[in-house]
Structures are given as C-alpha cells and as structure tokens.
PQR file with spaces between the fields and no chain letter, atoms N, CA, C, O and H, PARSE charges and radii, in Angstrom:
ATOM       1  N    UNK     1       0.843   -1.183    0.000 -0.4000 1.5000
ATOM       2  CA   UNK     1       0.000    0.000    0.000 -0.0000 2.0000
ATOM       3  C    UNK     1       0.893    1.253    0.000  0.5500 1.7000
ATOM       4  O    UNK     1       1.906    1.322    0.695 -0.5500 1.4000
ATOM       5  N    UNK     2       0.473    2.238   -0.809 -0.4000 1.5000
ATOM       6  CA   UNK     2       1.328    3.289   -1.171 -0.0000 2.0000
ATOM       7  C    UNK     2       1.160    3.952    0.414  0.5500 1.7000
ATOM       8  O    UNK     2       0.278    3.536    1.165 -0.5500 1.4000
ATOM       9  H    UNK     2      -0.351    2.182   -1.373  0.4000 1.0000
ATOM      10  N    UNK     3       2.222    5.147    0.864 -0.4000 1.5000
ATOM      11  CA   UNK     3       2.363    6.605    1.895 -0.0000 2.0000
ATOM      12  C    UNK     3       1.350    7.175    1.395  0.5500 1.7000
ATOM      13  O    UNK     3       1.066    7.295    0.203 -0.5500 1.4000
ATOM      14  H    UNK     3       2.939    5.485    0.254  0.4000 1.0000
ATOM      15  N    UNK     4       0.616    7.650    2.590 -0.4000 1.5000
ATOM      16  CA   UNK     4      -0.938    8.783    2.368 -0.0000 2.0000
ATOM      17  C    UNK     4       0.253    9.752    2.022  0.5500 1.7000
ATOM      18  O    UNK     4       1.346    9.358    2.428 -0.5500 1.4000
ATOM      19  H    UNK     4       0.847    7.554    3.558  0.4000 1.0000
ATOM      20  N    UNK     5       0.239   10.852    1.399 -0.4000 1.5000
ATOM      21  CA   UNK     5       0.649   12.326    1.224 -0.0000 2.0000
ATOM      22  C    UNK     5       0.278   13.642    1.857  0.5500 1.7000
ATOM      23  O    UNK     5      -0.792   14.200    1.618 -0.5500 1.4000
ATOM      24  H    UNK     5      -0.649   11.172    1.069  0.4000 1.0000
ATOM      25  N    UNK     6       0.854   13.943    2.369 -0.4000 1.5000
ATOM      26  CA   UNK     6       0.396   15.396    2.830 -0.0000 2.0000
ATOM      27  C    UNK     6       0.224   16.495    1.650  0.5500 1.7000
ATOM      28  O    UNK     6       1.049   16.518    0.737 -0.5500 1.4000
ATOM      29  H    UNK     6       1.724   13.489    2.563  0.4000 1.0000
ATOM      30  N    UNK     7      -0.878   17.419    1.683 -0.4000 1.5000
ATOM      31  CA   UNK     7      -1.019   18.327    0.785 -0.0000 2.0000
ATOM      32  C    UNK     7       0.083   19.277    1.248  0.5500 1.7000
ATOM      33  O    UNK     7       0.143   19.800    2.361 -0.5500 1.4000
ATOM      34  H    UNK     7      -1.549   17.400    2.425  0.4000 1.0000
ATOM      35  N    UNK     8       0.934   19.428    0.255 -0.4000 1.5000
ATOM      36  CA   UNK     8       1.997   20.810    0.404 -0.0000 2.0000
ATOM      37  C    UNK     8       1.642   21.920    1.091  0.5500 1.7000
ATOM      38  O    UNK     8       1.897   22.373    2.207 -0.5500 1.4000
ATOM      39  H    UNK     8       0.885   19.003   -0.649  0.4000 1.0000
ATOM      40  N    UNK     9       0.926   22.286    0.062 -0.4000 1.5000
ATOM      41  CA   UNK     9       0.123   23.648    0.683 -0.0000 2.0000
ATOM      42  C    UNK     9      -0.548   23.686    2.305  0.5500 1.7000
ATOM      43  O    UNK     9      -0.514   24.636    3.086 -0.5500 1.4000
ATOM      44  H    UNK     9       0.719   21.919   -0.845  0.4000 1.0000
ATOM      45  N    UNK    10      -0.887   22.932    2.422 -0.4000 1.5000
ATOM      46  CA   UNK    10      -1.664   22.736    3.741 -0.0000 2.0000
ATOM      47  C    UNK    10      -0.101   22.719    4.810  0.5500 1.7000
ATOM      48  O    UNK    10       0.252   23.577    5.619 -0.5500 1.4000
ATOM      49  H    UNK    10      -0.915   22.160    1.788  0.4000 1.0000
ATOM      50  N    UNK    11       0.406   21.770    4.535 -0.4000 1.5000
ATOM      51  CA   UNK    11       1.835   21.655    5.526 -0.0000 2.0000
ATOM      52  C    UNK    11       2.374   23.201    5.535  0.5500 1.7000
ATOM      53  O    UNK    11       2.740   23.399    6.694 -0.5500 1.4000
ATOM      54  H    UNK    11       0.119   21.073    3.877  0.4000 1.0000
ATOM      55  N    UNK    12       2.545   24.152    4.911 -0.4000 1.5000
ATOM      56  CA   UNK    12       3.162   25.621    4.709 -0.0000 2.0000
ATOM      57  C    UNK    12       2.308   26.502    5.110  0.5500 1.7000
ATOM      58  O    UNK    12       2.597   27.650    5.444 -0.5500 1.4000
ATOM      59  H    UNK    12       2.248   23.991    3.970  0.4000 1.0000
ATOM      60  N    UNK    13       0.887   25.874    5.096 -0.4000 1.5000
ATOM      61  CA   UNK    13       0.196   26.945    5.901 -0.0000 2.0000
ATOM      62  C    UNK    13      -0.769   27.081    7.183  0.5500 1.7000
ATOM      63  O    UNK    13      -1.582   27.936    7.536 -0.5500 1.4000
ATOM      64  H    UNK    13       0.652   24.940    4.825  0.4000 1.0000
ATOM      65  N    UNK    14      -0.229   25.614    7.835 -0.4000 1.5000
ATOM      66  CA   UNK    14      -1.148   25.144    9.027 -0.0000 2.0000
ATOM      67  C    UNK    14       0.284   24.486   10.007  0.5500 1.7000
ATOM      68  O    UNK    14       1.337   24.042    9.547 -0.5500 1.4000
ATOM      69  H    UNK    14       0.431   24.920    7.549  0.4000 1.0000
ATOM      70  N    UNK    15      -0.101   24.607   11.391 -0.4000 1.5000
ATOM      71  CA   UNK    15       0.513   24.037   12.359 -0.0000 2.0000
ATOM      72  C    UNK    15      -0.227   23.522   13.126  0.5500 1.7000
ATOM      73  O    UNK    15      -1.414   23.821   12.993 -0.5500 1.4000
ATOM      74  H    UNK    15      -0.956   24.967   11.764  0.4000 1.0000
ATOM      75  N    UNK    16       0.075   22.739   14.019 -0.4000 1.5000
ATOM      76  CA   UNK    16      -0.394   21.973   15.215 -0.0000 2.0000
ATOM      77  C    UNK    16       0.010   22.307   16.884  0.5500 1.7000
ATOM      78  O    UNK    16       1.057   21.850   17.343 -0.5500 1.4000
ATOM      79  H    UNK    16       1.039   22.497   14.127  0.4000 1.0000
ATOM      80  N    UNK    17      -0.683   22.930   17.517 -0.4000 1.5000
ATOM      81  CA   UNK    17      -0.289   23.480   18.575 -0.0000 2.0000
ATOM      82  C    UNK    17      -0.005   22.319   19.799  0.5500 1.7000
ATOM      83  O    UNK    17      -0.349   21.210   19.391 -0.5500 1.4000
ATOM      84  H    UNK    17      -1.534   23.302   17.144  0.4000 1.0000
ATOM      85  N    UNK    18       0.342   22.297   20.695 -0.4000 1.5000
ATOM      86  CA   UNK    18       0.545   21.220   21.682 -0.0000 2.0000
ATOM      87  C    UNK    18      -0.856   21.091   22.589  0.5500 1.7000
ATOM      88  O    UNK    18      -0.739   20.414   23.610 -0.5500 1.4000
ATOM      89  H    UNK    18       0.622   23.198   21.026  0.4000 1.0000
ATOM      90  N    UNK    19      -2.179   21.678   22.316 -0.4000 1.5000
ATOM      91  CA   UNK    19      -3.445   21.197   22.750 -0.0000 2.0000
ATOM      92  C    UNK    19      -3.839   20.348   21.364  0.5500 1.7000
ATOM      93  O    UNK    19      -4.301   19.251   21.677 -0.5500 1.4000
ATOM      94  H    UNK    19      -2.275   22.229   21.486  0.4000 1.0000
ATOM      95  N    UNK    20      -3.804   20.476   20.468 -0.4000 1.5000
ATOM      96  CA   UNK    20      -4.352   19.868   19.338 -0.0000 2.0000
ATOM      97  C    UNK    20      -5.042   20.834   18.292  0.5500 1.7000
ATOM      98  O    UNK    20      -5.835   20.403   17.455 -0.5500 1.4000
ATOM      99  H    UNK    20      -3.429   21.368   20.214  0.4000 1.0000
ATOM     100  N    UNK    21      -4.865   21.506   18.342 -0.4000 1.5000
ATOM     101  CA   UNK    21      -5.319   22.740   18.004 -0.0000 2.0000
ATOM     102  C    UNK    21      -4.690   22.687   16.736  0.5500 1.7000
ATOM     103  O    UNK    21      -3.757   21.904   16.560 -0.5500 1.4000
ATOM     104  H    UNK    21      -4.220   21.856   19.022  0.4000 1.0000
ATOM     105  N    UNK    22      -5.230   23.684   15.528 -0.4000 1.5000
ATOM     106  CA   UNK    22      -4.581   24.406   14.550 -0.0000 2.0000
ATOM     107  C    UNK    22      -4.518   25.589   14.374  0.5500 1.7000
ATOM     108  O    UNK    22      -5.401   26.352   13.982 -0.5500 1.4000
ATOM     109  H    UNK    22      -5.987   24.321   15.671  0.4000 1.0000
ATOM     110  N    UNK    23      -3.509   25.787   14.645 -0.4000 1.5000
ATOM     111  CA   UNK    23      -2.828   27.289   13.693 -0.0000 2.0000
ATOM     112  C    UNK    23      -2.670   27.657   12.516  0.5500 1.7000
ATOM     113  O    UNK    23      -2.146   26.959   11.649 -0.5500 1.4000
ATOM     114  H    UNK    23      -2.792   25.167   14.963  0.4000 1.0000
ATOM     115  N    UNK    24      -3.148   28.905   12.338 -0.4000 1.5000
ATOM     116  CA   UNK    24      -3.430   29.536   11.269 -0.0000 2.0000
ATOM     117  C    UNK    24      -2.892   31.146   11.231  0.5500 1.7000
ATOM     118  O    UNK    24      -3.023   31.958   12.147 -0.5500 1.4000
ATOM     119  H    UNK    24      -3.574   29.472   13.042  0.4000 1.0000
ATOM     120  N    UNK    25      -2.323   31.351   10.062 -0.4000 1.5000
ATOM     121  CA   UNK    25      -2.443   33.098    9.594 -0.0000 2.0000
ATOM     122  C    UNK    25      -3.247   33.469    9.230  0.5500 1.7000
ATOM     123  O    UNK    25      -4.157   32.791    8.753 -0.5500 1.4000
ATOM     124  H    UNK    25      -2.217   30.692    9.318  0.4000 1.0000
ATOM     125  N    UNK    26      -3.222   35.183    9.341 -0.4000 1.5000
ATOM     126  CA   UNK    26      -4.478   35.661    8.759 -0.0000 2.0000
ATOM     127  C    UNK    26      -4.497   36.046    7.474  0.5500 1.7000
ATOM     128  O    UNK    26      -3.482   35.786    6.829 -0.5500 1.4000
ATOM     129  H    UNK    26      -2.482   35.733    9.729  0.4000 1.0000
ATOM     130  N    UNK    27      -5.340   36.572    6.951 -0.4000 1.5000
ATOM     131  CA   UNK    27      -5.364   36.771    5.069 -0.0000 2.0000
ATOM     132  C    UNK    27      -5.076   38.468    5.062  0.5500 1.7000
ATOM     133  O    UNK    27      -5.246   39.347    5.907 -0.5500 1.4000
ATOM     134  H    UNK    27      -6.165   36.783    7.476  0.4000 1.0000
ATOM     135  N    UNK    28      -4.722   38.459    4.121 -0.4000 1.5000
ATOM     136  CA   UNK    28      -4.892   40.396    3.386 -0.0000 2.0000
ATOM     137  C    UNK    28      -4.009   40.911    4.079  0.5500 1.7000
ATOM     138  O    UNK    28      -4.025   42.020    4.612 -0.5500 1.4000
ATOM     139  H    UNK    28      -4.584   37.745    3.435  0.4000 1.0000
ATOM     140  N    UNK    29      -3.009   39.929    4.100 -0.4000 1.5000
ATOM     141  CA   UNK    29      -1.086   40.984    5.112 -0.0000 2.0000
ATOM     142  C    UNK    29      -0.419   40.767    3.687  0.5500 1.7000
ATOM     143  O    UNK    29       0.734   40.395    3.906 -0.5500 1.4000
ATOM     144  H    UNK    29      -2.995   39.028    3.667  0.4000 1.0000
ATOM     145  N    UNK    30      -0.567   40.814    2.821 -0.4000 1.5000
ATOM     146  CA   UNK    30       0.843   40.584    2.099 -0.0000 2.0000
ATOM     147  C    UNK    30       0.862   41.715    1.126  0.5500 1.7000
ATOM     148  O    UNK    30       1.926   42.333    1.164 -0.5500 1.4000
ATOM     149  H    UNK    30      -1.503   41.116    2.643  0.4000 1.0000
ATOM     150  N    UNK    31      -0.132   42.229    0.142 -0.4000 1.5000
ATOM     151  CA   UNK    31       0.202   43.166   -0.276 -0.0000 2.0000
ATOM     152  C    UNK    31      -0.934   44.418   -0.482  0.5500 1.7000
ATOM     153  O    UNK    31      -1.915   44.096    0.189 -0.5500 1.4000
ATOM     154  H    UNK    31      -0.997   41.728    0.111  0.4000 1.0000
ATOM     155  N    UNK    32      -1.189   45.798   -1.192 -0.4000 1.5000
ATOM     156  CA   UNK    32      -1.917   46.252   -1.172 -0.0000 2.0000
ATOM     157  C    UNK    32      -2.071   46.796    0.390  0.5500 1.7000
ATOM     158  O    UNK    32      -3.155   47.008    0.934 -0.5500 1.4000
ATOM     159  H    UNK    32      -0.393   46.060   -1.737  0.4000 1.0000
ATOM     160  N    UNK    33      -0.685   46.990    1.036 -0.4000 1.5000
ATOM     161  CA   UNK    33      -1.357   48.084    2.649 -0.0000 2.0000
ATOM     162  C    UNK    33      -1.548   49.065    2.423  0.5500 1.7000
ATOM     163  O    UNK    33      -2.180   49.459    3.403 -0.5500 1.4000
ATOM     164  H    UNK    33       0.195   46.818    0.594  0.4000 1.0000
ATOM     165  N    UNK    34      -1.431   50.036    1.606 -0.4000 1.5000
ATOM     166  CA   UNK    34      -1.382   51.589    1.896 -0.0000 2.0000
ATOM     167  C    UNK    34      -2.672   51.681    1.827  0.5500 1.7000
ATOM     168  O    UNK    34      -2.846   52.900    1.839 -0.5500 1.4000
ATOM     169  H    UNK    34      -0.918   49.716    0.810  0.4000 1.0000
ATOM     170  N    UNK    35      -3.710   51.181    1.760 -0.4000 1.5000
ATOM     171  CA   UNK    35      -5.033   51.669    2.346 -0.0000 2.0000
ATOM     172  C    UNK    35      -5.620   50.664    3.216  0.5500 1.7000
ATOM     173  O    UNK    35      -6.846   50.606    3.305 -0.5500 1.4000
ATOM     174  H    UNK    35      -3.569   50.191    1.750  0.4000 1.0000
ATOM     175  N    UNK    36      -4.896   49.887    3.851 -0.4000 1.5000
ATOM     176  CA   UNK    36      -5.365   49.366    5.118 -0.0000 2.0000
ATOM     177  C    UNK    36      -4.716   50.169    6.165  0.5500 1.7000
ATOM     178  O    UNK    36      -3.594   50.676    6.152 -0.5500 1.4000
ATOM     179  H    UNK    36      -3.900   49.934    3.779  0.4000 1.0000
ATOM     180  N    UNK    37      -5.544   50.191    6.993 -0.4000 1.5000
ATOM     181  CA   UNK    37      -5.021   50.917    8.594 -0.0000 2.0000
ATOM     182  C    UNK    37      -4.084   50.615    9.618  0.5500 1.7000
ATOM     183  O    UNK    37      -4.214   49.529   10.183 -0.5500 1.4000
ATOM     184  H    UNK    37      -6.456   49.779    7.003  0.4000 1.0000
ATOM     185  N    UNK    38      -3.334   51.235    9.897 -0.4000 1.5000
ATOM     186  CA   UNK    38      -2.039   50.487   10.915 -0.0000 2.0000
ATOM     187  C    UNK    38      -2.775   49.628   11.840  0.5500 1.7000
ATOM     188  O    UNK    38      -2.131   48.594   12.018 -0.5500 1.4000
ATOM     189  H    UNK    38      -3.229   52.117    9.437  0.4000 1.0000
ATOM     190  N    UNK    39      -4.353   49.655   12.791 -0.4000 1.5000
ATOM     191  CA   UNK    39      -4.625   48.975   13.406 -0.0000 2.0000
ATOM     192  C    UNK    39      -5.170   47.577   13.099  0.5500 1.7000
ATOM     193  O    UNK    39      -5.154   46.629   13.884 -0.5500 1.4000
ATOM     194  H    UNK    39      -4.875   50.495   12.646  0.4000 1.0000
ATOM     195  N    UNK    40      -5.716   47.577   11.689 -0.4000 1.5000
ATOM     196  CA   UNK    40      -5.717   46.581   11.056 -0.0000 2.0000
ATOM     197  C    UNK    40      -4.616   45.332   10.585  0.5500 1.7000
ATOM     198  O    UNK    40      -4.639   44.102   10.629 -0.5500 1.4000
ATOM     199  H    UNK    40      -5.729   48.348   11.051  0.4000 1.0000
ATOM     200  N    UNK    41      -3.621   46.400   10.100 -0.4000 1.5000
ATOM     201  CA   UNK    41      -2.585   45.336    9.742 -0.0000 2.0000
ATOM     202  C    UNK    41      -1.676   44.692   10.998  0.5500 1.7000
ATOM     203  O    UNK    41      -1.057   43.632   10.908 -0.5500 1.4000
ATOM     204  H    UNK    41      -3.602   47.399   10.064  0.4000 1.0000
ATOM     205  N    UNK    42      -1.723   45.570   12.214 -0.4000 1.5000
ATOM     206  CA   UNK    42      -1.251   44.836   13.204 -0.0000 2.0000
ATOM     207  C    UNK    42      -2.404   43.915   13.622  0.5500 1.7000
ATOM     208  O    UNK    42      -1.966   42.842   14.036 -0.5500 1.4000
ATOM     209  H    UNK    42      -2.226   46.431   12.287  0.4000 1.0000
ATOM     210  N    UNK    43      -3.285   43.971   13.636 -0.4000 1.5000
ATOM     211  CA   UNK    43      -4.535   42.741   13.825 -0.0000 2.0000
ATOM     212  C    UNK    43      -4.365   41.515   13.422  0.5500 1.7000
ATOM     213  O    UNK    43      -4.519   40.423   13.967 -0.5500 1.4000
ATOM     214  H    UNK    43      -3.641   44.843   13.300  0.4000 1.0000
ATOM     215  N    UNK    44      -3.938   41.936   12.126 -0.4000 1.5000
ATOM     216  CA   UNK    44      -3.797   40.647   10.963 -0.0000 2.0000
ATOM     217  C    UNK    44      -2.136   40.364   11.301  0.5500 1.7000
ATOM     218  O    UNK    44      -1.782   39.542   10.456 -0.5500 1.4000
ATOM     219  H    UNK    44      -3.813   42.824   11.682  0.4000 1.0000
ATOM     220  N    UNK    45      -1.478   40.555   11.801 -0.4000 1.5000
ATOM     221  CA   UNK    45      -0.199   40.108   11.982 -0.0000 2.0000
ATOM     222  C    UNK    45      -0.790   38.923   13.107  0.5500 1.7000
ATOM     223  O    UNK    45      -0.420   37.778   12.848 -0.5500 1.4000
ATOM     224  H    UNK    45      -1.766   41.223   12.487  0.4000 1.0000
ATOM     225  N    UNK    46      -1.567   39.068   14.183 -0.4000 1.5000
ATOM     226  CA   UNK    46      -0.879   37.955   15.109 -0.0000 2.0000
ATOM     227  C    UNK    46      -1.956   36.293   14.115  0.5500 1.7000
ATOM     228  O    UNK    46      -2.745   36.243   13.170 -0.5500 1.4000
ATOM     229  H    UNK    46      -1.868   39.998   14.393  0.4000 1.0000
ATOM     230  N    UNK    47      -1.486   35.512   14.829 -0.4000 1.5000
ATOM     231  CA   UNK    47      -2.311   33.843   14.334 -0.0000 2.0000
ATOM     232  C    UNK    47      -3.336   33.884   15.124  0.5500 1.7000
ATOM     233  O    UNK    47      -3.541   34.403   16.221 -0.5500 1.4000
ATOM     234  H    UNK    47      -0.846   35.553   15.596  0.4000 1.0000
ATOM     235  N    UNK    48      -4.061   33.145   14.275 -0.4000 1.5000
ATOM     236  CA   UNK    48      -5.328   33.206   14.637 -0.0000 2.0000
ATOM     237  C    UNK    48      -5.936   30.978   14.942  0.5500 1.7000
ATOM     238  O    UNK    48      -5.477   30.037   14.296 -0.5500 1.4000
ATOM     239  H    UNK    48      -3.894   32.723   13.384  0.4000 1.0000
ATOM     240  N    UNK    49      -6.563   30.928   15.614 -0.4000 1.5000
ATOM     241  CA   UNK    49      -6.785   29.123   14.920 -0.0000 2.0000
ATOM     242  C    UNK    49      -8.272   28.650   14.090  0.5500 1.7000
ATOM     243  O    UNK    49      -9.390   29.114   13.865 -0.5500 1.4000
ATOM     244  H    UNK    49      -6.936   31.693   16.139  0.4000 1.0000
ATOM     245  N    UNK    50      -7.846   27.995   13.943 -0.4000 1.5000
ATOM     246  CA   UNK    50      -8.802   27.287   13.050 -0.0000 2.0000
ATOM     247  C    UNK    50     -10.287   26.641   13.249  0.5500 1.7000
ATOM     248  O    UNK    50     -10.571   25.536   13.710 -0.5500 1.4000
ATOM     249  H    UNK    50      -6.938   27.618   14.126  0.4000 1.0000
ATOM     250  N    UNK    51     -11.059   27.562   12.811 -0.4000 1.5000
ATOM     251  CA   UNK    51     -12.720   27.034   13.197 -0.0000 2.0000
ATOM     252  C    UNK    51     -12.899   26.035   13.438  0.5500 1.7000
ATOM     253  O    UNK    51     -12.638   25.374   12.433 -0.5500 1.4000
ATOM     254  H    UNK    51     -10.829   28.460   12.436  0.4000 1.0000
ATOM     255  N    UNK    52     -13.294   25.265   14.415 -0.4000 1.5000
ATOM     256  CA   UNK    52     -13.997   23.732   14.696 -0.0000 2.0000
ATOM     257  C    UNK    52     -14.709   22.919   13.127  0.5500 1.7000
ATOM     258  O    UNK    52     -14.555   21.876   12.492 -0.5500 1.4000
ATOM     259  H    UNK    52     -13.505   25.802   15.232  0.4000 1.0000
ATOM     260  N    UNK    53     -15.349   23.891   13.078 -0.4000 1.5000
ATOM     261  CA   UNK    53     -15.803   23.221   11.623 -0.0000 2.0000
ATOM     262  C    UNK    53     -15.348   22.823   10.421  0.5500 1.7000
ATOM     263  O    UNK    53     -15.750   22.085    9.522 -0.5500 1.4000
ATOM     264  H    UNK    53     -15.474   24.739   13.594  0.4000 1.0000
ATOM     265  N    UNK    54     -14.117   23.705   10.695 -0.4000 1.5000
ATOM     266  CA   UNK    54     -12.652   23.546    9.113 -0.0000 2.0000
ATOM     267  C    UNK    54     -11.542   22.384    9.781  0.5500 1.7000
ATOM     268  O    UNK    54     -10.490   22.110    9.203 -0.5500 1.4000
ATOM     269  H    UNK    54     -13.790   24.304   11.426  0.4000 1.0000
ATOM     270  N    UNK    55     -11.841   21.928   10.726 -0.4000 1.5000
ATOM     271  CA   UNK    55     -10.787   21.800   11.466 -0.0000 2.0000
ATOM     272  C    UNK    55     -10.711   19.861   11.035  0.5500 1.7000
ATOM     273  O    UNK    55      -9.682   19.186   10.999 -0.5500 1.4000
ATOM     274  H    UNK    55     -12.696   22.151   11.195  0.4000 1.0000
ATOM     275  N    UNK    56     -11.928   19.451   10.804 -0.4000 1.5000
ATOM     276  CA   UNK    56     -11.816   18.020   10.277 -0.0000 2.0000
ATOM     277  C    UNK    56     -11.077   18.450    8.703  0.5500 1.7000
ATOM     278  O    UNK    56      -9.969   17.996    8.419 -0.5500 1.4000
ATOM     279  H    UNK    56     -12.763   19.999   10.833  0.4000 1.0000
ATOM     280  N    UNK    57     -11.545   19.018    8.110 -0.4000 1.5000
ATOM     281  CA   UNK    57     -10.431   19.190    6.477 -0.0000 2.0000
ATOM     282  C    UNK    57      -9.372   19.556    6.573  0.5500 1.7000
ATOM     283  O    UNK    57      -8.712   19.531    5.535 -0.5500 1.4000
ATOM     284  H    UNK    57     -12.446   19.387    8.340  0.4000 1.0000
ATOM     285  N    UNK    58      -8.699   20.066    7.838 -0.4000 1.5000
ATOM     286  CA   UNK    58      -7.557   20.602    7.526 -0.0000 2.0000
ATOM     287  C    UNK    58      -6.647   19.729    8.178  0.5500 1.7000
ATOM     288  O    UNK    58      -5.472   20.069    8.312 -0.5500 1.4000
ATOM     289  H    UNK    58      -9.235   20.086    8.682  0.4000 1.0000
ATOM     290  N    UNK    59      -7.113   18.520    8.643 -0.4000 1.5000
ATOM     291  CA   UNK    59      -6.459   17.265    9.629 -0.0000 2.0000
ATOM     292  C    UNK    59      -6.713   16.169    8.796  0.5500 1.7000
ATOM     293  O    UNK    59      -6.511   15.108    9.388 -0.5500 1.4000
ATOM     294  H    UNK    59      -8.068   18.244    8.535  0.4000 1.0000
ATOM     295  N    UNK    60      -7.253   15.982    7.104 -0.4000 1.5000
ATOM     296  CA   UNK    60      -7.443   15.458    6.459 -0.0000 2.0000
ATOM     297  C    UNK    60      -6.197   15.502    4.964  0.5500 1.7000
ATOM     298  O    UNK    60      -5.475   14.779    4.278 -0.5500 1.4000
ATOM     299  H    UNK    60      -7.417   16.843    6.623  0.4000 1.0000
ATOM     300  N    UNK    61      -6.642   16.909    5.154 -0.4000 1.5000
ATOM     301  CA   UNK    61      -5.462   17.477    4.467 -0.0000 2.0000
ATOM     302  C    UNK    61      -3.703   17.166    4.836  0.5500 1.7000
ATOM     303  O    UNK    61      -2.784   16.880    4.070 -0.5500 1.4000
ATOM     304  H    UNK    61      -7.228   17.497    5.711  0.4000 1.0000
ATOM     305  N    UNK    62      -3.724   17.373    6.404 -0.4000 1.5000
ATOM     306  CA   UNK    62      -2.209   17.446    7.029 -0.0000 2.0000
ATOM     307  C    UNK    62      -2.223   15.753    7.680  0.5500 1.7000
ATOM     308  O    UNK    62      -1.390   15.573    8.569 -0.5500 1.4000
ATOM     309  H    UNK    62      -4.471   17.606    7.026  0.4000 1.0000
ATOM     310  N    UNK    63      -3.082   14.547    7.310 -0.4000 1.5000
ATOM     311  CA   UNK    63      -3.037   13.574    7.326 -0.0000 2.0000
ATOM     312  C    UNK    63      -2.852   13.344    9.135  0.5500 1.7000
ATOM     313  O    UNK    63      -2.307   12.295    9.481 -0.5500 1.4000
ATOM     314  H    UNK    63      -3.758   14.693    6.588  0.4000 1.0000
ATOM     315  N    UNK    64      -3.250   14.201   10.093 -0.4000 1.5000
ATOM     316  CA   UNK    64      -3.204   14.236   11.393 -0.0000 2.0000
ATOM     317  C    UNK    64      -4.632   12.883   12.067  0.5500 1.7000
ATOM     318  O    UNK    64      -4.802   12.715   13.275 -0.5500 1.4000
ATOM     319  H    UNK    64      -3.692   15.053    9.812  0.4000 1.0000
C-alpha cells in the first residue's frame, strides 16, 4: 500500500499546537497596505486558529 501524502500547501500553511489545536495566519497581510489601517494590519499580523468546523479538512489534508 502506497504513503498517504500530505497536501503541500496545507503543511506551509497550518501548524499543530501542543493542545491539538490548529494554527493559522491571517489573510490580506501581504500586499496592497497603503489603504489598510495600521490597526488593522497589526490585527492581521498575530495567528489566529482554526474554526472547529474547518478543522476536520484541515487534519485530512495534514493527514493528522
């Protein structure tokens, strides 16, 4: 029987915290700031985790 695979993408953009948890970044930091607000983009800087409800696909995805 072949190795399940991890989706790339998913491995580069999800972690696993030591409760079981997933970690996540937030969206709309990378380009296009000069009309977002300094309080915004520091908002979107810290991690955020992952909805209960996304949280079976994204442990499907990262083969957890």
């Amino acid at each position: 029987m072949p190795k399940v695979k991890t989706k790339s993408g998913a491995k580069k953009r999800f972690k696993l915290t030591g409760t079981g948890k997933i970690k996540r970044k937030h969206a709309f930091k990378s380009h296009i700031l000069t009309k977002k607000g300094t309080k915004q983009k520091r908002a979107l800087t810290h991690t955020g985790l992952v909805n209960k409800a996304d949280e079976p696909n994204v442990k499907a995805m990262l083969n957890i």
